[in-house]
C-alpha positions in Angstrom: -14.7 -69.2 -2.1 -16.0 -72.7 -1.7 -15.0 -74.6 -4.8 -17.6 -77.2 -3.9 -20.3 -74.3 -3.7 -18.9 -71.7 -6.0 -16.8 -72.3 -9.2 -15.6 -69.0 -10.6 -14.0 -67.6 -13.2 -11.4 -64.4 -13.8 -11.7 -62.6 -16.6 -9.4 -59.5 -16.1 -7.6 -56.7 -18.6 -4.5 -55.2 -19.6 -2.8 -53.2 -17.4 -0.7 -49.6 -18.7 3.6 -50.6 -18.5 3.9 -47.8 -15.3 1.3 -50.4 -13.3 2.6 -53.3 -11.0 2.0 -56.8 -12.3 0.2 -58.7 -9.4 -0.7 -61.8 -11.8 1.4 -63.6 -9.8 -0.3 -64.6 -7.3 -3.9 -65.8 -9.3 -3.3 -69.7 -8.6 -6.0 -70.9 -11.9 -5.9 -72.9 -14.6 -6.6 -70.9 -18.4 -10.0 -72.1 -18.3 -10.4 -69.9 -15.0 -8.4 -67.0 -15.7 -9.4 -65.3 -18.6 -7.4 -61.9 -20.0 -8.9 -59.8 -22.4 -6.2 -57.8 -24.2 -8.6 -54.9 -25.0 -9.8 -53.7 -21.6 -7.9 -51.7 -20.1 -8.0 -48.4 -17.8 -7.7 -45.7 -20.7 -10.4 -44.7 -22.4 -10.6 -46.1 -25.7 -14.2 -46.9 -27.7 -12.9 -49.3 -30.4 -11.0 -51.4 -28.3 -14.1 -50.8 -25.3 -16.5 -52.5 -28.2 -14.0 -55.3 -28.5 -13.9 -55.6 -25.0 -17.6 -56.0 -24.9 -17.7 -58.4 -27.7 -15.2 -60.8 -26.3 -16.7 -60.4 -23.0 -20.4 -61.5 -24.3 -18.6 -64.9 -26.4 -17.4 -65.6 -22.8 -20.5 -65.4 -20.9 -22.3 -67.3 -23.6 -19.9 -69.8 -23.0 -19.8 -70.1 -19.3 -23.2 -69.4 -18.4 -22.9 -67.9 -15.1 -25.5 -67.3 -12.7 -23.9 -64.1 -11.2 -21.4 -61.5 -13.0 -19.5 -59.8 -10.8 -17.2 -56.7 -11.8 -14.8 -54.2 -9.9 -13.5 -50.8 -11.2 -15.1 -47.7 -13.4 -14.3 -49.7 -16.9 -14.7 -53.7 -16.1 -17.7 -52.3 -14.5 -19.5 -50.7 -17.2 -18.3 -53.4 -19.9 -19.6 -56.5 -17.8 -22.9 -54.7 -16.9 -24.1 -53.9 -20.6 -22.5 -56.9 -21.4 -24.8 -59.0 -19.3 -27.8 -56.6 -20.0 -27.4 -57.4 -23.5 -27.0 -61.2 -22.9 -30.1 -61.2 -21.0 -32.5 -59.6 -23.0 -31.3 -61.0 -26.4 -31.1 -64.5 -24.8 -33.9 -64.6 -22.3 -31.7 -65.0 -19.3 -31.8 -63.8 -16.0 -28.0 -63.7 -14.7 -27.5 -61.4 -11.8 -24.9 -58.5 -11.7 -23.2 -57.1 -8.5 -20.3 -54.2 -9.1 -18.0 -53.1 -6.0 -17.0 -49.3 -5.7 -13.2 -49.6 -4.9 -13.3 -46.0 -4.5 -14.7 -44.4 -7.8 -14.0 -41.7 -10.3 -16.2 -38.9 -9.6 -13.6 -36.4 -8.1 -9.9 -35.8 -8.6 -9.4 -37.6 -11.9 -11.2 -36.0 -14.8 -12.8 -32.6 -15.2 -16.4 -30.9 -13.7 -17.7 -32.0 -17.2 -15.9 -35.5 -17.3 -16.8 -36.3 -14.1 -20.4 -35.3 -14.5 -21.0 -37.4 -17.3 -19.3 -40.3 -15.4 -22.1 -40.2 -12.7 -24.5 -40.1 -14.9 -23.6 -43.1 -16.8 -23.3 -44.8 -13.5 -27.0 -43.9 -12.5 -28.3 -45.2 -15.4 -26.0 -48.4 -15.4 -27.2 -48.8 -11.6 -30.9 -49.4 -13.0 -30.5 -52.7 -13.8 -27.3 -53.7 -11.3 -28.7 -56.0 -8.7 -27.0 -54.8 -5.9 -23.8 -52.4 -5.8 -21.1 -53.1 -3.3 -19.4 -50.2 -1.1 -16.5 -51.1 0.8 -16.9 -48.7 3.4 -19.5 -46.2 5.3 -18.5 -43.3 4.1 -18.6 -44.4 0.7 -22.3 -46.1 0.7 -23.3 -42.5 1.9 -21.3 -41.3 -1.2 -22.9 -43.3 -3.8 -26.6 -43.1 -2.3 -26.4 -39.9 -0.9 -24.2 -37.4 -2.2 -24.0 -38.4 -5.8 -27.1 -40.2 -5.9 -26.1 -43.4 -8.2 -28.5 -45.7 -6.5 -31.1 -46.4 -4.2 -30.6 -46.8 -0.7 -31.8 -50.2 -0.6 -29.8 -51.5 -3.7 -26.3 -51.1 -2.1 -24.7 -53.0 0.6 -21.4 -51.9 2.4 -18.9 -55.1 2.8 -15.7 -54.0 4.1 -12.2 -55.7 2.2 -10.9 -58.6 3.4 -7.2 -60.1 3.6 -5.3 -62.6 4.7 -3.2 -60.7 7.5 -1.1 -63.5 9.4 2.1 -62.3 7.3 1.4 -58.7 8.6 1.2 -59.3 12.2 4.0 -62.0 11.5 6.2 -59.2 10.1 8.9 -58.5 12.8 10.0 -61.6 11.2 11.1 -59.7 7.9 12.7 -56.6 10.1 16.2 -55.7 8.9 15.7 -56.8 5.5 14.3 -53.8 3.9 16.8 -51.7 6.0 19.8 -53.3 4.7 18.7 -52.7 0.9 18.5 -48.8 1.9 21.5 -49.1 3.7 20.3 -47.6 6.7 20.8 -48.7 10.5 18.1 -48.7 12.9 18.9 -45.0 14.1 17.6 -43.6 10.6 13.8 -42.8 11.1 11.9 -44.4 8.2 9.1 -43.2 6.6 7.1 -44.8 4.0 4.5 -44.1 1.1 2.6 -47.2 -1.0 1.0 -46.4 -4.0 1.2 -45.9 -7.9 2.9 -42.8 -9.0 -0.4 -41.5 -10.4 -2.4 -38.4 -9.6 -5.1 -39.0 -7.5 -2.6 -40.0 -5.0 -0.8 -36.5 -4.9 3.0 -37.4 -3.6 3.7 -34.1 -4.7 2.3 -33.5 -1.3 4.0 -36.1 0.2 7.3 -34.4 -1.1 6.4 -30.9 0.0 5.8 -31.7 3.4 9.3 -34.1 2.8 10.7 -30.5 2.1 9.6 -28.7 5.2 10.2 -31.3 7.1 13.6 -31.6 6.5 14.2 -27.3 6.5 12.2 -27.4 10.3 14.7 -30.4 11.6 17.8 -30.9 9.2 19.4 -32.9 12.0 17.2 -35.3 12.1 18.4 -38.9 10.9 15.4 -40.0 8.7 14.7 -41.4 5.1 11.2 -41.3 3.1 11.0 -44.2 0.9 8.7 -44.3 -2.0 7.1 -47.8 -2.8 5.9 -47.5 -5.8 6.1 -47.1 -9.3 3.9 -45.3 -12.3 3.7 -42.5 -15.0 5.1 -39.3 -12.5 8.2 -41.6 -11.3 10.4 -39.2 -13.7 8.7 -36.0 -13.1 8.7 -36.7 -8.9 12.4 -37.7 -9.5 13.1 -34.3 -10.9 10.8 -32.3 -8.2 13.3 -33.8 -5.4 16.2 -32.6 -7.2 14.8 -29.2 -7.4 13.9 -28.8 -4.3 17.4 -30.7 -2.8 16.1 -33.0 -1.2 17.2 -36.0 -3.3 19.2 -37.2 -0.7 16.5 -37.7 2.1 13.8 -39.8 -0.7 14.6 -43.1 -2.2 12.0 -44.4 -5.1 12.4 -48.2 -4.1 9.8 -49.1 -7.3 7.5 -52.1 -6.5 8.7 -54.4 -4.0 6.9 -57.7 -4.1 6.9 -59.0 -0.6 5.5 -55.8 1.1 5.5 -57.5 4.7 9.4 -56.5 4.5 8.5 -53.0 4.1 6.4 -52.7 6.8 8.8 -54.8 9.1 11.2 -51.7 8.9 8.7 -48.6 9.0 8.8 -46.0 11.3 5.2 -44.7 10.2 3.5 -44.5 6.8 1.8 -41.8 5.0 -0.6 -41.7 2.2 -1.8 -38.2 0.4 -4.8 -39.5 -1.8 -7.4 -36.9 -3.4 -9.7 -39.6 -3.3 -9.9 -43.5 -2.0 -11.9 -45.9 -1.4 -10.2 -48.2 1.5 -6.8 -47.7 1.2 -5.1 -51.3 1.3 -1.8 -50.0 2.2 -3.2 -48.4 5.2 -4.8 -52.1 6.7 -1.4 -53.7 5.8 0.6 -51.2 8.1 -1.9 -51.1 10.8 -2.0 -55.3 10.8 1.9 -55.1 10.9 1.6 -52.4 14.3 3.1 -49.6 12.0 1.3 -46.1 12.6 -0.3 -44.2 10.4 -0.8 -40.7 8.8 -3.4 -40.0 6.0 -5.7 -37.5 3.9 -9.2 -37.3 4.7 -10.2 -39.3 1.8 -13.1 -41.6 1.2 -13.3 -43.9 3.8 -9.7 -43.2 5.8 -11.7 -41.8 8.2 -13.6 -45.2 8.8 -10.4 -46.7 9.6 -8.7 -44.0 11.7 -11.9 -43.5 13.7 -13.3 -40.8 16.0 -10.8 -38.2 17.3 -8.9 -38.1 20.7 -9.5 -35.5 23.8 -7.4 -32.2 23.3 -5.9 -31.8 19.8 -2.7 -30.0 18.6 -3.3 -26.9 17.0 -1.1 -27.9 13.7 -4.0 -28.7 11.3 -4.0 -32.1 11.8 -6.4 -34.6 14.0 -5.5 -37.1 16.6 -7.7 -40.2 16.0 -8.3 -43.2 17.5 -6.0 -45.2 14.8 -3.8 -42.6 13.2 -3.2 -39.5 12.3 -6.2 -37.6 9.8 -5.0 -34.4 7.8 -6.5 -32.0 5.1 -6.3 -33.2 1.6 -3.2 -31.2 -0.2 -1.9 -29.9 3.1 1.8 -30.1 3.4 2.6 -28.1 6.7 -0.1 -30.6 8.1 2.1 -33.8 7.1 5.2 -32.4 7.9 3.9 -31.2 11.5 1.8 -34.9 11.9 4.9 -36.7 11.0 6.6 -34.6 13.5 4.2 -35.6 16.2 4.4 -39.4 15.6 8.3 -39.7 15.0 9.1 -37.3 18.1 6.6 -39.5 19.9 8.4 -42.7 22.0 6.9 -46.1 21.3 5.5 -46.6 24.3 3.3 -42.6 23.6 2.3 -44.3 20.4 1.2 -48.0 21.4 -2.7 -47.3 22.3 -2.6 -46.0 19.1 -1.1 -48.9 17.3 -2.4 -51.6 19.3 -6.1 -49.7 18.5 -5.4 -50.0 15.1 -4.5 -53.7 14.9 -6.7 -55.0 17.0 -9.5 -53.0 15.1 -8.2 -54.2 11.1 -7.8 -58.3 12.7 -11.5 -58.2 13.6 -13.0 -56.1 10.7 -11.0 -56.9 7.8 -9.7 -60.7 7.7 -10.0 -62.8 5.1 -12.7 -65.2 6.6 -15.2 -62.3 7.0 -15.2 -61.2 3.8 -16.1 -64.5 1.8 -18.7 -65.1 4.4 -20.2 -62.0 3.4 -19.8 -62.5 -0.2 -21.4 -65.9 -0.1 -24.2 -65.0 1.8 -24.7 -62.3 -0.5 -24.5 -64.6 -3.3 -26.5 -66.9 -2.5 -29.8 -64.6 -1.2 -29.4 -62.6 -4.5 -29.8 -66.6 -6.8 -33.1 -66.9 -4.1 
């Protein structure tokens, strides 16, 4: 943001041991990035009071004019937060919240999850605006599970900086020679916590029947990745023998190395918002092959003329399958990987072309300000 417009301030949890640590690349002073030990992703109400507590001292202190929060918990602890603030001290600072994706399918029971929706309608009463990142999930939230009004939320697509992703071929070989693989080993990639909701039992089932339809085949999956089902999806691939065809590579912090050596990447999620794993690869001209989750389809687009008969779709951008559908992965990767280049590239050069103009960096702060600034009018 504009430092001479805008001055901001971080205040972030605790993340669970099995999580990546990305505080490395928050360039602010302590007065600007602020960590509250007690807020964290499990559920928890003493240390969810404390939370709220800590986070009230620090708006009372910094007096913003606009509290912005992302994710299910942050959200809920800076909106009451600020609700109490404002009507105990006669204030009127505004509160935006952006849907990453959200929690009302795949992670918590019919009950669970019902009583998650309903505490986000009735937190969405006095939310300024809400923030979905894609259209799919605006017609989620307003239409389907009905959390707020149709004029209240705005979809603003992600935004990154992607010059090191189409600047990847740079980084090719790298990631290679760690695996200790040549160029004649087919690689496939997954990137993602080890959690749930992003089902690489899937991942490892099509992996499976993959490798029983073409043993021959020279080709490595590599897991990127790391979180609390490393051990149990460790012991699945020795079950099922196929240790020797997976590598769990943990979480690698330059990424644009990963991609530089990718034959094709796959992701498997019950539910998503916009995948961020999914831009990177298409930014670095790496194809891709995905569940129909959340807003995936935004990204892969409208499907192509004729389509296979294997259960999965031909899009504009990638490949679209049903959610928990091994047969479907295993015949998509099949399609891609037996594929030339040169049957892929429209495909690829779709896909780039499409993330540079719709997701950079640039876009998204322009968006952000303007939305900032017409919500203090």
């Amino acid at each position: 943001m504009d430092k001479a417009e805008f001055e901001s301030t971080l205040v972030a949890g605790n993340i669970s041991p099995s999580e990546g640590d990305m505080n490395y690349i928050i360039q602010a002073d302590p007065d600007h990035f602020i960590t509250i030990p007690e807020m964290q992703r499990e559920l928890n109400p003493w240390k969810d009071i404390v939370s709220l507590y800590k986070l009230l001292l620090i708006i009372r202190r910094t007096k913003p004019h606009i509290v912005h929060s992302h994710t299910a918990k942050a959200g809920t602890i800076a909106r009451v937060s600020v609700l109490l603030y404002n009507l105990f001290c006669r204030q009127d600072i505004k509160t935006i919240h952006t849907f990453h994706g959200h929690v009302f399918a795949g992670y918590f029971s019919r009950l669970k999850s019902k009583i998650f929706i309903l505490t986000e309608r009735l937190i969405s009463v006095f939310t300024d605006k809400i923030i979905a990142i894609s259209p799919t999930q605006r017609e989620d939230l307003v239409t389907k599970y009905h959390i707020s009004k149709n004029d209240k939320v705005e979809t603003i697509k992600l935004g990154f900086d992607l010059e090191p992703f189409v600047h990847s071929i740079k980084m090719k070989g790298f990631f290679r020679k760690e695996l200790a693989i040549d160029n004649e080993v087919r690689l496939v990639g997954i990137v993602g916590r080890l959690v749930p909701i992003k089902n690489h039992f899937m991942f490892l089932k099509a992996v499976k029947r993959f490798m029983s339809q073409y043993p021959d085949m020279k080709i490595l999956f590599a897991v990127i990745g790391d979180g609390e089902l490393r051990g149990e999806l460790q012991n699945f691939c020795i079950r099922q023998g196929i240790s020797e065809y997976v590598r769990f590579c943990g979480w690698i912090k330059d990424i644009t190395q990963v991609y530089a050596d990718l034959d094709l990447l796959a992701l498997t999620s019950i539910n998503e918002g916009t995948p961020v794993s999914i831009i990177e690869a298409m930014a670095s001209g790496i194809p891709v092959i995905s569940t129909d989750a959340g807003g995936i389809k935004d990204l892969l687009g409208n499907r192509l003329g004729p389509q296979p008969s294997n259960g999965f779709r031909v899009c504009e951008r990638g490949i679209l399958l049903p959610k928990n559908d091994p047969k479907s992965l295993a015949e998509g990767m099949h399609y891609i990987i037996g594929n030339t280049e040169r049957d892929n590239q429209q495909m690829i050069s779709n896909a780039k072309q499409f993330v540079l103009s719709e997701y950079h960096q640039d876009r998204l702060i322009q968006d952000i300000s303007s939305l900032y600034i017409n919500l203090l009018k």
